[in-house]
Each structure stands twice: as structure tokens, then as C-alpha cells.
C-alpha positions in Angstrom: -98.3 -186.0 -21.6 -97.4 -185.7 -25.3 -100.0 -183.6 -25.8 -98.9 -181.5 -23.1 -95.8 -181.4 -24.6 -97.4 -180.7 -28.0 -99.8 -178.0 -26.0 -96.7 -176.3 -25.0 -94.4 -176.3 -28.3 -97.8 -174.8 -30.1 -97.4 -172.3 -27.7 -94.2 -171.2 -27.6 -94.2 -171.2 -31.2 -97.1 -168.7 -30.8 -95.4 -166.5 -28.4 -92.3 -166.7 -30.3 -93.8 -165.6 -33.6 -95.7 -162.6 -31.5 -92.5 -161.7 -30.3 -91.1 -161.5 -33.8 -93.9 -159.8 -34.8 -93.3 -157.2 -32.5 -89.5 -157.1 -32.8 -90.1 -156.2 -36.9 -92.4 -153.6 -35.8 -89.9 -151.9 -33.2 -87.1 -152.3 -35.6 -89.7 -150.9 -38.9 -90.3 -148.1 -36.1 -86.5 -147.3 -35.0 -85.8 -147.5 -38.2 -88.2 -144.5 -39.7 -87.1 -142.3 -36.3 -83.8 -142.6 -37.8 -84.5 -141.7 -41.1 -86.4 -138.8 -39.9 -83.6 -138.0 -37.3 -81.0 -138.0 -40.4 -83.4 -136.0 -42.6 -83.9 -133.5 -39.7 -79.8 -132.9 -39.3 -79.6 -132.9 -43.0 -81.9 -130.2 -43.5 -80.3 -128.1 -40.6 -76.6 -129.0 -41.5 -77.9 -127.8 -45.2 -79.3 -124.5 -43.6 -76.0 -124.0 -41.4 -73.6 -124.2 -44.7 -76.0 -121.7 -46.5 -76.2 -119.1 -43.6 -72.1 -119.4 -43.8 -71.7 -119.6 -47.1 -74.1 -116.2 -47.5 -72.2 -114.4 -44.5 -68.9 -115.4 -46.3 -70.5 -113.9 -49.4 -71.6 -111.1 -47.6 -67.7 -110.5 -45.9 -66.3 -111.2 -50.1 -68.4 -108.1 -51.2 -67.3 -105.8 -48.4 -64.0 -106.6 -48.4 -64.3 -106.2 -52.4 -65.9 -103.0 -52.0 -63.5 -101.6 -49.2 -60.1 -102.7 -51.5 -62.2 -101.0 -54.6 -62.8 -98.0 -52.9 -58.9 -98.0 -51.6 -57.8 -98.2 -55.0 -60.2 -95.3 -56.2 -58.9 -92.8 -53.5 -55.0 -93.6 -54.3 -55.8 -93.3 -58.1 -57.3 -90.2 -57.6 -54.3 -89.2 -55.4 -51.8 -90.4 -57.9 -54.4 -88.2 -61.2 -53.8 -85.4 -59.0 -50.5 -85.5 -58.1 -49.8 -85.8 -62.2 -52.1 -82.9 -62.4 -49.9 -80.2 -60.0 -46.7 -82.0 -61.9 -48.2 -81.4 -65.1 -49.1 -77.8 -64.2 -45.6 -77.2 -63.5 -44.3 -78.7 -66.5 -45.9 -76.2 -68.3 -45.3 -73.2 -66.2 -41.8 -74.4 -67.1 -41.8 -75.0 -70.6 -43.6 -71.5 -71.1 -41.2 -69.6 -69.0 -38.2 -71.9 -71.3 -40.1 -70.6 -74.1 -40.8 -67.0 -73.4 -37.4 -66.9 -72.4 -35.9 -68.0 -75.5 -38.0 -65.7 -77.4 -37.0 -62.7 -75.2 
């Protein structure tokens, strides 16, 4: 009888340590799928911000170029319109000055 008893503690013990055994290797295994998992939506978070940030850059330089080429236009409207007032000016001071000669 006691060795019965002794027969089955050895045996639990055995099946007990097997199951242990196998527990540290599920949890060593769940464990490395979740590292890989979190590498994995790492990488593709880290792709996902650099796509944005490069179509953000790409909308910044647009934009940039749109409000430069704006600025051009009115400045060469404004050059021009201190051209034709300039022009007169001078048709002005010439006839002021021809008259005064006359």
C-alpha cells in the first residue's frame, strides 16, 4: 500500500513537472509570437507615419510653391502698375517743363 502511495506521488510529480515543462515552453512560445507581433505593428506603424509625414511634405512644398508663385504674379502686377505710373510722371514733369520753358 505505501508503495502504492509512493508509486503514485512519483508519478504525479512526474506528470506534474511534464506539465510545467510544457507550460514554460507554451509561454517561451506566446511569448516570441508577441514579440514578433509587436515588431511587425512597429514596423508598419513606422512605415504609416513616414508615408504621412512624406505626403504632408509633399502638400508643404505645393502649397509653398502655389503662395510663391501668388506673390510673384501680384509683384509683378504691383512693378507694372509703378511702371505706367512712372511713365506718366514723366510725361508730366516734361510737359511742366517744356511748359515753363515755352
Amino acid at each position: 500500500m505505501v508503495e502504492n502511495t509512493i508509486q503514485e506521488i512519483l508519478e504525479t510529480e512526474a506528470k506534474a513537472d511534464e506539465i510545467m515543462q510544457e507550460a514554460k515552453a507554451q509561454c517561451c512560445k506566446i511569448l516570441e509570437e508577441a514579440k514578433i507581433k509587436a515588431e511587425s505593428i512597429l514596423k508598419e506603424e513606422d512605415e504609416r507615419i513616414k508615408e504621412f509625414t512624406w505626403q504632408e511634405r509633399e502638400k508643404a512644398q505645393e502649397e509653398g510653391y502655389l503662395t510663391k508663385q501668388h506673390a510673384q504674379s501680384m509683384m509683378q502686377k504691383e512693378i507694372q502698375a509703378l511702371k505706367e505710373l512712372a511713365l506718366r510722371k514723366q510725361d508730366e514733369a516734361i510737359c511742366a517743363v517744356i511748359s515753363q520753358l515755352v
